[in-house]
N, C-alpha and C positions, 0 to 999 in steps of 0.2 A: 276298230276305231282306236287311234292313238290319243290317249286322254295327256294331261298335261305333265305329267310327269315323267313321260314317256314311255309307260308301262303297255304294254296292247294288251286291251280287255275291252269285255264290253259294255256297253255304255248303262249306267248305273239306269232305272228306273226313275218316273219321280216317286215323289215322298207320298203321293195316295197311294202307290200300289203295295202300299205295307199295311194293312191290315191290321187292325187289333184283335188282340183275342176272341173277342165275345162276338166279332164278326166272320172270322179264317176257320171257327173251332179247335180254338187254340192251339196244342201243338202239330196236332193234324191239316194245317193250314199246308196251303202248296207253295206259298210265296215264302216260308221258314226255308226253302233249298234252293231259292233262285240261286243265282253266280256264274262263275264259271266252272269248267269238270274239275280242277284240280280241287274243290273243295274249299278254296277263297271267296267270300261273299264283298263284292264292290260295297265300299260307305256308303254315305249319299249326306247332306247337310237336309237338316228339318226345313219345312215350306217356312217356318213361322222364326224369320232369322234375328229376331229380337226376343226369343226364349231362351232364359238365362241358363238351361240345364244343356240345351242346344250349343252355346256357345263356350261353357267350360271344357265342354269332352274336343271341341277342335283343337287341334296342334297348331299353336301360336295363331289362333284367333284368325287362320288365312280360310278365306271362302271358296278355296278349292277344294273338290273333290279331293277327301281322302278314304284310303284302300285302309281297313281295318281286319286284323285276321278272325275267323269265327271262333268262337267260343268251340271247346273240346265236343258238348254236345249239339252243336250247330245249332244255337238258338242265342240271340241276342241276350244280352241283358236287362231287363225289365225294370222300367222304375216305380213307384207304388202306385201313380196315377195310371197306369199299363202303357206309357210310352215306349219307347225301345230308346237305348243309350247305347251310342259308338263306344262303350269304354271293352279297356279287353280284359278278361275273368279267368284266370286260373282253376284247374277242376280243383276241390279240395283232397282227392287222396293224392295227387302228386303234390302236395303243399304239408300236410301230414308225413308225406314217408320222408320229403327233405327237415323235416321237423324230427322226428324221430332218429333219421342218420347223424342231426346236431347231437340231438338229447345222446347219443350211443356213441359218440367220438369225447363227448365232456366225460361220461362217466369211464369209458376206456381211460383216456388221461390222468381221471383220477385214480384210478384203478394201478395205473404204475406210477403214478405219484407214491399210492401208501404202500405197494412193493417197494419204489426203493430207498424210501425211510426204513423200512424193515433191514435192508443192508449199510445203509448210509444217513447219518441222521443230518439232518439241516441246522442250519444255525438259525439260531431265535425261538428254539424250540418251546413251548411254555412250561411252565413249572409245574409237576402233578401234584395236586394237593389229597391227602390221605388222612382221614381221620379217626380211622379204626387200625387195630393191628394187624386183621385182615386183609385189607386192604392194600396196608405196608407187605403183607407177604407176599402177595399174588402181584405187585409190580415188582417186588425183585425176584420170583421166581420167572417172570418175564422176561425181564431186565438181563437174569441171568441167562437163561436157553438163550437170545438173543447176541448177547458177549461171547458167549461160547460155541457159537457156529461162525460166527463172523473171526473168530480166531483161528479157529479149526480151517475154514477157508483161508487164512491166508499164511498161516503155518504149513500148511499143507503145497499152498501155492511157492513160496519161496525156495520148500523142501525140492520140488518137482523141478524148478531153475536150476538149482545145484547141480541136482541130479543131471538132467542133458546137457547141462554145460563138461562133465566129468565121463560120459556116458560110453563115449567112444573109446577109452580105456576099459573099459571094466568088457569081461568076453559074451557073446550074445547070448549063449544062453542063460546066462544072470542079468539079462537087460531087463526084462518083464519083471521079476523080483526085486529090481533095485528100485525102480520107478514104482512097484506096489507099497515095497518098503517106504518108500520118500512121501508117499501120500497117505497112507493109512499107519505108517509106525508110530510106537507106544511115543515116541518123543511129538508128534502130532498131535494124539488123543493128551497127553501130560498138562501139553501148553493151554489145550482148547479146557480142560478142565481145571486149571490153575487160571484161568481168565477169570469162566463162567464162575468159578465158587469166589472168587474175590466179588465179582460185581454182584451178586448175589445177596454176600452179605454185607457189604458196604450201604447197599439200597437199603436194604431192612432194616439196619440200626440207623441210620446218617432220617430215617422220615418214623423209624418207632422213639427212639428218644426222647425227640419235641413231645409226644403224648404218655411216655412212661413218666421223663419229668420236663414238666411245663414250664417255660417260661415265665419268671418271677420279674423280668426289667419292666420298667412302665412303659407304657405304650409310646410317652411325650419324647421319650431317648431312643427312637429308634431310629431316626435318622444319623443319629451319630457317631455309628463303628461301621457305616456302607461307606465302600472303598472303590464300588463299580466307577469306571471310567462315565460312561453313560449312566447319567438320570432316570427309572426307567417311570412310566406315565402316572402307573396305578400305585406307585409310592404316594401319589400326593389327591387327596380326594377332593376338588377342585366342589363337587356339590356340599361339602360338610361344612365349606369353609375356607376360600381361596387364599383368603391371605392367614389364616392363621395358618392351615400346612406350607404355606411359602417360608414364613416367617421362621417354622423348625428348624429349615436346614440352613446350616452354618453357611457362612457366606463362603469362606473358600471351596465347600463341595457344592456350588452350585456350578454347574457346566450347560453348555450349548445343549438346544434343543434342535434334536434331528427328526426327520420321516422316521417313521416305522419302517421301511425297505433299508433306508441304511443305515439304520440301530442296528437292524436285520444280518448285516453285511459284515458289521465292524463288533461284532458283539454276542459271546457266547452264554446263553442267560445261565444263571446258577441258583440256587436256592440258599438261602443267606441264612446260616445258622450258627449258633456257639459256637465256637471254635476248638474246644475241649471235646462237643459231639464229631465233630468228622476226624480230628483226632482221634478218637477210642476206637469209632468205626474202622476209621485206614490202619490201625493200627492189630487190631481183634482180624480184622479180613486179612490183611496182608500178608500176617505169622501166619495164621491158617491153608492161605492159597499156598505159599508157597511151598509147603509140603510134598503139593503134588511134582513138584520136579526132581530131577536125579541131583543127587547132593554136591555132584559138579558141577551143576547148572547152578544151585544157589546160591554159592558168591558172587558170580559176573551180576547176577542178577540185582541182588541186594545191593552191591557195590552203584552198581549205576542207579540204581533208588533212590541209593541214601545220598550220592551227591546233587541227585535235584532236588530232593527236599534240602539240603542245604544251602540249594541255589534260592529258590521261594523264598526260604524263612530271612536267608540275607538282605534280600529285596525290599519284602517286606519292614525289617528291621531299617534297614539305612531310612528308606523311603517313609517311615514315619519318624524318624529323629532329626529327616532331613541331613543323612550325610552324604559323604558323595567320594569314593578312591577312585581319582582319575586312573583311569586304565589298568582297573581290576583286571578284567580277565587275561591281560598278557601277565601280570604279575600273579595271578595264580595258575598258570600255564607253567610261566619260569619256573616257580616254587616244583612244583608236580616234575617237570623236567629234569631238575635239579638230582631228584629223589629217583626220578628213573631211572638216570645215565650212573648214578652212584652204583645202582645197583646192578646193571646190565653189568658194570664191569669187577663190582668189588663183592657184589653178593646176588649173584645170576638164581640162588637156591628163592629168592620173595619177589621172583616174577615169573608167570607165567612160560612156560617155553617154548612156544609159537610165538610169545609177542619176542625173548629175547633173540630166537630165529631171526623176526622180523627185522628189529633192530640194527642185527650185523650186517644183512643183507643190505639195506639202506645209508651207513656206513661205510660200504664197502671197505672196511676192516679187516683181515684175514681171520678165520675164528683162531688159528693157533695164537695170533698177536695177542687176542682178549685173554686165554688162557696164563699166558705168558707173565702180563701185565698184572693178571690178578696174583699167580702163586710170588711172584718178585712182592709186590705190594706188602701181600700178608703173612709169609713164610720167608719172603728172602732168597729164596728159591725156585728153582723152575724145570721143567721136565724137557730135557733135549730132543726126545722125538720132535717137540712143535717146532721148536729151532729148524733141526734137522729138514724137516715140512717146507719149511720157508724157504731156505737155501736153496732146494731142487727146486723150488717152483719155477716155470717157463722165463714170466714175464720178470723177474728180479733182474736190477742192473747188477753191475760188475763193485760198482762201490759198494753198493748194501750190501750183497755177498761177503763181500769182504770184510764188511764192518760186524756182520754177524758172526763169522769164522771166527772172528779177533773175540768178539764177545765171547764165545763158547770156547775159546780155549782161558779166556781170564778167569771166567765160573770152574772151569775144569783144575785152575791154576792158581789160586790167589796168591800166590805167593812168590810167582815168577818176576823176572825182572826183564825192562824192556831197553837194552842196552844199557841195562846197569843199575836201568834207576827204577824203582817199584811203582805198579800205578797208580797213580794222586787219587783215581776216582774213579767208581764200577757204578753203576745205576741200578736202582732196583726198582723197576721200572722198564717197563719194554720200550728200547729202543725204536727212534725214527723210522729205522732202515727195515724195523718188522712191521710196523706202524701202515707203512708206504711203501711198500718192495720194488716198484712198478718203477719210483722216482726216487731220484736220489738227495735232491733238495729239496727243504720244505718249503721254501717260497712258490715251488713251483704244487703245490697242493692244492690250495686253495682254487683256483679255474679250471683244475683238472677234475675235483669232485664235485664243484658246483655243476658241471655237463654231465657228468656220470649220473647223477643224482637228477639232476633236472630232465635226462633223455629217460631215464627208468621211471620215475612216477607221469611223466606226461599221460601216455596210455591211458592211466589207472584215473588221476584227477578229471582225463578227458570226458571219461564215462560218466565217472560221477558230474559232470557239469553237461554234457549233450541229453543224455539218456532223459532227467526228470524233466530237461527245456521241453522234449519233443512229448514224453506222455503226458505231462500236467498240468503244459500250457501250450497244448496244440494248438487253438484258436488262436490265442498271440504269436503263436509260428509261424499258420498257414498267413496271417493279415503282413507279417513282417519278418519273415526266413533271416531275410541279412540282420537285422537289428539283433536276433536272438542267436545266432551263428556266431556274431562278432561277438556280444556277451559272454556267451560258452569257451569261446575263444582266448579270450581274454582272463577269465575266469580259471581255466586250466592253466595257463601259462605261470599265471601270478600265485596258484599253488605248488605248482611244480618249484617255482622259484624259493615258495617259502621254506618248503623241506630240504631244497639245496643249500641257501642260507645258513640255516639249522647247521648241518652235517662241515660246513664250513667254520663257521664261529668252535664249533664243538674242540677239531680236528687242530685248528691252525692253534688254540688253545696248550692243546693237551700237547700239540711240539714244543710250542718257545715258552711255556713253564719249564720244563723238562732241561730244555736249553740255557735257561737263565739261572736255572738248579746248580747246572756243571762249571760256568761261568762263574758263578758268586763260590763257589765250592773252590775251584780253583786259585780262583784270584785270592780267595783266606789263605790258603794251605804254601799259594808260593809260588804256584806251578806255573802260573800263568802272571807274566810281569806286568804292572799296573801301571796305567796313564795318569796324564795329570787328572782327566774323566775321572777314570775309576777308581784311583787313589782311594778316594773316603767309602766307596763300598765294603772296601776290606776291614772296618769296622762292624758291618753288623753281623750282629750272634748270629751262632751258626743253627742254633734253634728255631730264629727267624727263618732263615734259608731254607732249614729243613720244611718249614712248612707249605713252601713249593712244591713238595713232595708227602707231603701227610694224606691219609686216606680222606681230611675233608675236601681236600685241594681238588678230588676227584665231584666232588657236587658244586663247584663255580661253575667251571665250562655247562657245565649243565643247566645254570639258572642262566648265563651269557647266552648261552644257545636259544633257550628260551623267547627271547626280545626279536626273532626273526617272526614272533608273527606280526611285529607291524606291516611287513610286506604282504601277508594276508588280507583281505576286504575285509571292513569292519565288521560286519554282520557274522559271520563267521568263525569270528573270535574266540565268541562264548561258546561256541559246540565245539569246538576244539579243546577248550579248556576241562568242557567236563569230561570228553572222551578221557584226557590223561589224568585227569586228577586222582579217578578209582584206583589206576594203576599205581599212583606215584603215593597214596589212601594205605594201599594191598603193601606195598614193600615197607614202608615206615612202619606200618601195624607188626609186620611179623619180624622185622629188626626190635622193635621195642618188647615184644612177647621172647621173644629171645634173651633181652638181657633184665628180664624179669620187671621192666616198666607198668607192663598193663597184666590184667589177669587174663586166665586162659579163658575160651567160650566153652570148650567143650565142641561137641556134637550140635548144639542147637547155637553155636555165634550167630548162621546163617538166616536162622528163623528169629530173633531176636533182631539182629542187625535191617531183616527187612521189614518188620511190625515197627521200627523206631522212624525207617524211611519212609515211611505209606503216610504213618502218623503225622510227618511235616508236610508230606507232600498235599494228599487230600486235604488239610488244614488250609492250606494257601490255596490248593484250587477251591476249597467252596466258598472263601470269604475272600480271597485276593488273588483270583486267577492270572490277572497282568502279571504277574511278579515270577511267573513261571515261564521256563522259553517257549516258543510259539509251535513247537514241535510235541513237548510234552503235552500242552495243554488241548489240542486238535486231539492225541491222541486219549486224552483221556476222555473227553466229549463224547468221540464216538459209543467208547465202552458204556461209559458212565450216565451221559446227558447230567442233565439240570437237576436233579435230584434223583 
């Protein structure tokens, strides 16, 4: 029989042929397996269709037969008066083991939740409070193992890139040793324990001090040296007293109140202490750590320390007196600039020699020209093989050849005559034609190395702007490829352009000084007859003139060149400025130790120099973290956390 719903079964019994227990005997009843074979028992609606228990188990209160599936052990549902109820029952262990699969998927989660805190610490982390000295040791002996393998891993990791990127030069069977070397070499183990023993004891002291010595300010002033961006809740004890802790804090440090997820978000918590305590800490851990590295490692090191702590402590100083130098970090770029290009060419011995490598290469300068330029400069003299160098070179035109020949036989000759008449004026100073061999005019320099320059760092900016789009914010990639492509894009472009700038300003410089030199020189001496223009130039001292040509003349172009990073993105600004500041730090230091300015360090400059940077630096991360750039301050989080 085809019932209404179209099902074909058979037709349901009425409602006496159900039995109750005390009549069927109970589960042994014959009418508990009526149905059909597959094991579905037909519904049926109760005879008594104004019973309220009756008419809630119906599906939308319709008086038709409905098909209800049986119960796991084929037995209705029972209600306490021994009725039988259409509802449908779940056995309880498949209700249990889907309860347990929940309970067993939360605690896995959690479970790599606190793995990868162990590698990666989260923001909003909370503050550990420590009240014995005990206590203080065994979180920084934590603290420390923890800083110290997360170092180790990623020293290790960087080592291992190098390596295979270099890999295919080196012969195979030193491949296994090199890559053993790059992951387990002592420069590995140095760093991972120059981490560990700094964050070690930075913990220890930075949470034993508070209890070696206590805190004498009264309680009523403690709102008034917090400098956090955010408010944070349990500052203010809303049960002690709402408006008298409202009333504490100064009205300009009252700021918006946020969720706890995006305090969470925008907000790295720190533990807020004297400022003299994380001082001594960063400064006692700092000297300390850095012992463990090779004592070539410890200037680049120190050097880059010590200028973000003079980046913080600047911050912080302006931003409490309320000052403000528009467009500091181009004019501390220029400054740093200024000092590097000085040196690259007039004292190449107080800079590093992979960077002044780097230099010439980006330049594209001949090295023999920089040689040349420097012994003319300082000696007045100059070594003819470079010459000789220059002259054979392929790409030289025919005029600059020629102009160098003439030069190297007037050094050869000073005292020949050129159809009579002796020369008004030798340079000391490298010549255009060495300067630029390739070209014969300097007008024509400037677009020829803006390309040069701009097609050699593309490459290299590219990297650096695709590579971190694609691992750091994959999600914002996969959602919008082109947005973040064009960025990148963009991004390289406008850095390639800023170092070609650079190298132009630099260049186009260092010609028509040089030029305006021979000019003003000439036009004194006679050689060169005067217009009505230039009539009154042949007044000024030749002192003046000469300082066209004086060894400071060579640090202008250098502070000029500088002002190309306005074509830079702003953000970028300030990490540019500190990358060259150590450098530009490194060369004035060892010019002024030279002519007996500063005293000497010794063997320990390096340990001292980086105990003085730690000591700024920690200072402003624990009590004024904003003031630090957004790279140091992530990085020190990880190592460090909130106390």
């Amino acid at each position: 029989m085809i019932n209404e719903t179209g099902d074909s079964r058979s037709p349901s019994p009425p409602p006496s042929s159900y039995n109750h227990p005390h009549e069927s005997g109970g589960d042994d009843s014959p009418t508990s397996s009526s149905g059909s074979d597959n094991g579905t028992r037909p519904g049926s609606r109760n005879a008594n269709t104004n019973d309220k228990d009756t008419n809630t188990t119906s599906i939308g209160h319709t008086p038709d037969i409905v098909n209800t599936p049986p119960t796991p052990n084929g037995e209705r549902e029972r209600s306490d008066d021994g009725e039988s109820n259409n509802v449908l029952s779940f056995t309880p262990r498949r209700a249990m083991a889907s309860f347990e699969n929940l309970v067993a998927m939360a605690n896995h989660q959690e479970r790599l939740k606190e793995a990868r805190k162990m590698v990666w610490r989260d923001r909003g982390q909370p503050v550990v409070q420590m009240d014995t000295l005990e206590e203080c040791l065994r979180h920084a002996i934590a603290g420390g193992f923890r800083s110290a393998t997360l170092a180790f891993n990623i020293r290790a990791s960087i080592n291992l890139v190098l390596a295979l990127i270099r890999i295919h030069r080196v012969p195979r069977d030193y491949r296994l040793a090199m890559i053993r070397h790059a992951v387990f070499g002592t420069d590995t183990f140095r760093f991972s324990a120059m981490i560990g023993t700094f964050t070690s004891l930075y913990k220890f002291l930075i949470n034993a001090l508070p209890i070696l010595i206590p805190a004498i300010k009264p309680q009523h002033l403690k709102f008034q040296n917090r400098s956090s961006a955010v408010l944070d809740d349990d500052e203010i004890d809303l049960e002690a007293g709402s408006k008298r802790a409202i009333l504490e804090v100064p009205l300009e440090k009252r700021k918006a109140r946020l969720s706890l997820t995006k305090r969470a978000q925008i907000m790295l918590v720190r533990k807020q202490t004297r400022r003299w305590h994380a001082a001594l800490a960063g400064a006692i851990a700092g000297g300390l750590a850095i012992m463990w590295e090779k004592r070539t490692r410890r200037g680049l090191i120190a050097q880059q320390m010590f200028v973000r702590g003079l980046q913080g402590s600047y911050n912080a100083y302006t931003t409490k007196r309320n000052l403000h130098v528009p467009h500091g970090d181009v004019i501390v770029f220029s400054i740093a600039c200024g000092q590097i290009l000085y040196g690259f060419l007039l004292r190449p011995d107080t800079l590093p020699r992979s960077y002044t490598s780097w230099i010439g290469q980006a330049a594209k300068v001949p090295a023999e020209c920089v040689r040349m330029n420097h012994d003319l400069v300082r000696q007045g003299v100059f070594n003819l093989k470079d010459l000789d160098q220059l002259t054979n070179r392929a790409d030289i035109t025919t005029f600059n050849k020629s102009d160098l020949l003439s030069f190297r036989s007037q050094f050869l000759n000073p005292t020949s005559t050129i159809d009579g008449v002796p020369p008004a004026y030798f340079p000391r100073y490298a010549p255009c034609s060495a300067v630029h061999p390739a070209l014969s005019s300097c007008a024509s320099v400037p677009l020829d190395r803006f390309f040069a320059v701009f097609k050699w760092m593309l490459p290299i900016y590219g990297a650096l702007h695709f590579i971190p789009a694609v691992l750091f914010k994959w999600k914002t990639f996969v959602q919008d490829p082109g947005k973040m492509l064009l960025k990148a894009t963009t991004g390289s472009m406008r850095s390639s352009a800023f170092l070609g700038v650079f190298v132009v300003i630099y260049q186009t410089m260092f010609c028509y000084k040089h030029q305006l030199h021979k000019f003003l020189t000439l036009l004194r001496t006679g050689a060169r007859s005067p217009s009505m223009v230039t009539s009154p130039l042949r007044h000024i001292p030749q002192w003046v003139v000469d300082m066209l040509i004086s060894k400071a003349s060579f640090w202008v172009p250098g502070f000029a060149a500088g002002l190309s990073l306005f074509v830079e993105e702003k953000r970028r600004r300030g990490e540019l400025a500190m990358y060259v500041l150590p450098k530009g730090l490194e060369s004035a230091w060892v010019m002024a130790r030279g002519k007996g300015w500063v005293f000497r360090t010794g063997k320990w400059g390096e340990t001292l120099l980086t105990a003085l940077a730690m000591g700024m630096v920690m200072s402003t991360y624990q009590n004024d973290p904003q003031h630090l750039s957004g790279l140091v301050r992530r990085i020190l989080y990880q190592f460090i956390g909130p106390n």
